[in-house]
C-alpha positions as CSV (number, residue, x, y, z in Angstrom):
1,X,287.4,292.1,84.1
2,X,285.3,289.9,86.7
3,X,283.8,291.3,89.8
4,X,286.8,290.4,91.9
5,X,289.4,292.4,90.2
6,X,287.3,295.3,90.5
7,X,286.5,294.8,94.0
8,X,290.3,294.7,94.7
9,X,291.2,297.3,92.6
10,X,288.6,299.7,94.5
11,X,289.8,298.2,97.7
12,X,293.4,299.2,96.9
13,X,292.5,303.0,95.7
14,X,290.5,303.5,98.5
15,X,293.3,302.3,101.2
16,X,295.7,304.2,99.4
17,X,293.3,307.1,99.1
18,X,293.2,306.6,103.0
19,X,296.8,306.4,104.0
20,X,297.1,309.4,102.0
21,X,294.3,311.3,104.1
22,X,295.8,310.1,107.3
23,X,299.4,311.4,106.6
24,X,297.4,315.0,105.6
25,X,299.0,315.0,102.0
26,X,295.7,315.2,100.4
27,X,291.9,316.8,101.8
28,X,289.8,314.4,103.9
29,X,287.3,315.0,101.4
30,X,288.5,313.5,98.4
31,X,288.4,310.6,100.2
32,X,284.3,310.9,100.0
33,X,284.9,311.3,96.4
34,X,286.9,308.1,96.1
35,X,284.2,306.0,97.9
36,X,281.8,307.4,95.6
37,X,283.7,306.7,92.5
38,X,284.0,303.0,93.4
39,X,280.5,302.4,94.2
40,X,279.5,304.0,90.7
41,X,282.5,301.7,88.9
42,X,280.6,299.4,90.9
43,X,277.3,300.3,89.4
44,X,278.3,300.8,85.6
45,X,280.8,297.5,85.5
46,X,279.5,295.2,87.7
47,X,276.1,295.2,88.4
48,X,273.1,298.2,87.1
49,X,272.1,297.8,91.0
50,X,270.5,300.5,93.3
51,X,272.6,298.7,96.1
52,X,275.8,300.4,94.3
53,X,274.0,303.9,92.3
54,X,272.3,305.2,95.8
55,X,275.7,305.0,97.7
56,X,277.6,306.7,95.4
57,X,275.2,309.4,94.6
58,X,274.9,309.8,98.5
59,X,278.5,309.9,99.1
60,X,279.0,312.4,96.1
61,X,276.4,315.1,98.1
62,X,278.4,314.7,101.2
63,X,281.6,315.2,99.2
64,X,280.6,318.0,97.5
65,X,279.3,319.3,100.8
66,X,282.2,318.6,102.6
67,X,284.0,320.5,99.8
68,X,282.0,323.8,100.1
69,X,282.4,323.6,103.9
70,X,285.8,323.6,103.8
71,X,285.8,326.6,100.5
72,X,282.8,328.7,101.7
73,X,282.6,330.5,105.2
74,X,279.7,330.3,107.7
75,X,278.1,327.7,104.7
76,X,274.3,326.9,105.7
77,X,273.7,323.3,106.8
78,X,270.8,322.9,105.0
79,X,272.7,322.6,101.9
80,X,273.1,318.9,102.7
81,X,269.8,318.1,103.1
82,X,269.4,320.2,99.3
83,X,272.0,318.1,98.3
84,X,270.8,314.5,99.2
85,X,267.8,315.5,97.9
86,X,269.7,315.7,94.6
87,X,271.1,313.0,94.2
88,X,267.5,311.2,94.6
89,X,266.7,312.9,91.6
90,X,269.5,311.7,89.9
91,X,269.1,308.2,90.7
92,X,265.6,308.5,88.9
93,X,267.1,310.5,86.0
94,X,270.0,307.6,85.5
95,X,268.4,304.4,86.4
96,X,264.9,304.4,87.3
97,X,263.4,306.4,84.8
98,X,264.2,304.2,81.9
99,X,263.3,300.6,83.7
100,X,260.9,298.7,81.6
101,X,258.3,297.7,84.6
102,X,254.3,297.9,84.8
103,X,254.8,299.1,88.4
104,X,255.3,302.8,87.9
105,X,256.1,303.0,92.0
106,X,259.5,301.1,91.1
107,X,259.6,303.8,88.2
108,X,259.4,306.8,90.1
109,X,259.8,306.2,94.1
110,X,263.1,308.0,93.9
111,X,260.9,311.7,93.0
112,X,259.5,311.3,96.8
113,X,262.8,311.3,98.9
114,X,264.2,313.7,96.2
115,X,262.1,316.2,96.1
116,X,260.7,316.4,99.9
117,X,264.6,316.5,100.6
118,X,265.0,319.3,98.2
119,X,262.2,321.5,99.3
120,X,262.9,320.5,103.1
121,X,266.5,322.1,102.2
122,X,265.5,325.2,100.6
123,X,263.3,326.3,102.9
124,X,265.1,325.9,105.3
125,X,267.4,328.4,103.4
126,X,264.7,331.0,103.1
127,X,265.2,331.4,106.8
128,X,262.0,332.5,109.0
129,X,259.4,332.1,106.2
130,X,260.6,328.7,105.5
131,X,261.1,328.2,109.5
132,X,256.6,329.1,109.9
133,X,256.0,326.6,106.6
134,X,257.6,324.2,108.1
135,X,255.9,324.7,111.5
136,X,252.6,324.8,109.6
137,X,253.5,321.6,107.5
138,X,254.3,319.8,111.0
139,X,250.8,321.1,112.0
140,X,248.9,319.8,108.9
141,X,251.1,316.5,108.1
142,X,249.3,314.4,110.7
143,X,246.1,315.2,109.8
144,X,246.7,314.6,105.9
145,X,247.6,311.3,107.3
146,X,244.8,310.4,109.3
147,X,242.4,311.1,106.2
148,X,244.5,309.4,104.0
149,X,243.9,306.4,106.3
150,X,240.4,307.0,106.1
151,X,239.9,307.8,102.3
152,X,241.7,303.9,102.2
153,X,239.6,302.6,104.4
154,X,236.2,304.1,102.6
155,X,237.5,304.2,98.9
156,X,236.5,300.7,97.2
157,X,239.4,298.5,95.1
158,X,238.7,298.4,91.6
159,X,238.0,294.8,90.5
160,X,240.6,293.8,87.7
């Protein structure tokens, strides 16, 4: 099947996906869950892209989040954040970890978003402990920047 048919066929399930939404015989949510369906279709049959993987691994944590809103009572926010930070972790585990580069940034640049989104989340959950490591995070950050800038500025290339 070329790209077209798919690209209608996803365009069809999603309006119809939609209209049901809008006429409240189906939840909102699975709507989320449609969206990311078709951008992983996308991903496996039409092109191995990130353009189509991060999409639908983004859209999944908001449906799944969406999900526990709407199942679990007084749900913490900062399951969201956990959750995106997921599904950067899963990008590396189903696409980036096995790309044959010599740049290891394109390798593993998805372990960055995923994990600071991760840890952000959970410590958030923690509550007040998390709340002061975070404080004390915002405190230190900038200056772990400025040396890095200096460390760059001092620290000689190697020569190849």
């Amino acid at each position: 099947m070329d790209s077209r048919k798919y690209l209608s066929l996803g365009l069809i399930i999603v309006g119809i996906t939609w209209y049901l939404t809008n006429q409240n015989l189906i939840p909102g949510y699975l709507l989320l869950y449609v969206l990311s369906a078709g951008f992983l279709g996308a991903y496996i049959f039409v092109k191995k892209s990130l353009g189509f993987l991060i999409p639908a691994y983004n859209i999944a944590a908001v449906a799944i989040f969406t999900t526990l809103v709407e199942k679990i009572e007084n749900l913490n926010g900062a399951w969201i954040i956990v959750l995106l930070g997921l599904s950067f972790l899963a990008i590396y585990v189903t696409h980036t970890h096995s790309l044959v580069t010599t740049d290891k940034g394109e390798k593993i640049w998805p372990l960055f978003p995923g994990a600071i989104l991760s840890i952000i989340g959970l410590w958030i959950l923690m509550g007040s402990i998390g709340e002061k490591f975070l404080q004390l995070i915002g405190l230190i950050w900038p200056l772990v920047l400025v040396l890095a800038g200096v460390l760059i500025l001092f620290i000689k290339k190697k020569v190849k």
